[in-house]
C-alpha positions, 0 to 999 in steps of 0.5 A: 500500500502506497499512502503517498500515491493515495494523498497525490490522487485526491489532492490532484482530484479532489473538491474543496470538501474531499480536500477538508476529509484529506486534511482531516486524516493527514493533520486531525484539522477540523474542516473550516467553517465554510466547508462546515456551512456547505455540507449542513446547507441542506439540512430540513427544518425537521433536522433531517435531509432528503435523498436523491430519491426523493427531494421533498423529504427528509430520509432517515438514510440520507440522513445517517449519511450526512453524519458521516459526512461529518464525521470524516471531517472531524465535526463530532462535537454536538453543534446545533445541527448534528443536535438536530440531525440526533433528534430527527433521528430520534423521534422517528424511531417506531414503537418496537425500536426499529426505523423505517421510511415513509410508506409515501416514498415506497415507490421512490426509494431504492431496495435499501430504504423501501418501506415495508421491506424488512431487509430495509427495515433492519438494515435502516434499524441498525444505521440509526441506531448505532448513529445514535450510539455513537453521538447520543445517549446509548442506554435509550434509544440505541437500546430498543434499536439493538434489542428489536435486531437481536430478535431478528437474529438467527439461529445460524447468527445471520439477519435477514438483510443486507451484509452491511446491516449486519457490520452495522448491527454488530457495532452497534452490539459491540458499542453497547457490551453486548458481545456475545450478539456482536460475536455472532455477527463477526465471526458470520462476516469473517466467513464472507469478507472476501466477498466486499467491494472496496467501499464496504471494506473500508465501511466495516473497518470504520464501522468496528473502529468507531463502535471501539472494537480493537484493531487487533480484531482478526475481522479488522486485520483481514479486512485491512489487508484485502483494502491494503491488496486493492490499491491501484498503481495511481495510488487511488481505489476503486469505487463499485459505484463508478469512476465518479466516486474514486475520489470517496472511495480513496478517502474512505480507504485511507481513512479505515486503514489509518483508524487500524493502524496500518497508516503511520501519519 
């Protein structure tokens, strides 16, 4: 892995913001107020945001991705919007623990975000919830959210959604000490790591840094040496969803693979 390469592929093809998240990974520099003030420009009077999907709405996916947003950018503290993205989030959370879209934006939303579907159910649960984990009280509401995936969990230590859902749910778990459910799921992802993209690579790495799993997990260490075996010879990696987003998905990786140690800023 070439980690001078990656810097000289964002920072010759980089936007203002992706320079902001380079910045943040080489330096541990706040992103200035005007970046800070681009990426909450949208933000809905209700605190959430809308997807591409559906512009007069406000997404709890789209949503979840904004605060990671701002969290590659060192913005973690509890600022008036991020206050108002947690209670967005917040309020709505369902009676049983779980999230879910509206059911008027069915026929707009993409697989993982469908109402009534309950691999997005799940996969949505386990998004807003380890969310609220992370930057909100994690004895509350982050506790319904792990208790409604925990009665979804299998026998075999599967969830019926998506693969992501379940590094979600495992960290979520993780974050909450209930380790014998994140076990479960860890060792199910070890099993199938080889089947992750570059994207979801970098994606569980992160995931289980930010929820405190320590980077000597085996499932860390794994999924950073198959990051670490992607690079491209130009230094960038490549996105599963296009050329267009080699930049994120450089950034993603290179942000994992310092949060485990294999970067020596």
């Amino acid at each position: 892995m070439n980690f001078e390469k990656a810097i000289r592929f964002v920072m010759n093809n980089g936007n203002k913001v992706e320079l902001a998240r380079l910045n943040f990974i080489l330096a541990n520099e706040r992103a200035s107020k005007e970046v800070i003030a681009d990426l909450f420009s949208h933000q809905r009077e209700d605190g959430g945001w809308s997807a591409f999907w559906a512009d007069n709405y406000s997404s709890l996916d789209a949503t979840c991705f904004r605060l990671a947003q701002a969290e590659q950018l060192g913005i973690t503290e509890s600022g008036t919007e991020l206050l108002r993205a947690v209670n967005f989030l917040a309020q709505r959370q369902s009676a049983d623990g779980s999230w879910e879209e509206d059911v008027r934006v069915a026929g707009a939303a993409p697989p993982w975000a469908r109402p009534g579907d309950l691999s997005a159910n799940l996969y949505l649960t386990a998004n807003c919830g380890l969310w609220l984990a992370l930057l909100s009280n994690p004895d509350n509401i982050a506790s319904r959210a792990a208790e409604y995936l925990q009665t979804h969990l299998g026998p075999d230590g599967h969830l019926p959604s998506f693969l992501h859902t379940h590094w979600l749910a495992g960290g979520l778990w993780y974050k909450l000490n209930w380790q014998e459910s994140a076990r479960h799921i860890f060792e199910i992802l070890s099993k199938r790591i080889n089947e992750l993209a570059t994207n979801n690579l970098s994606w569980l790495i992160t995931t289980m840094c930010a929820a405190g799993v320590p980077t000597s997990h085996s499932l860390v260490n794994k999924a950073a040496s198959l990051l670490e075996q992607s690079q491209q010879d130009d230094g960038h990696w490549e996105s599963e969803d296009g050329s267009s987003q080699n930049i994120h998905s450089t950034l993603e990786a290179m942000r994992a693979l310092w949060l485990c140690g294999r970067v020596v800023k």
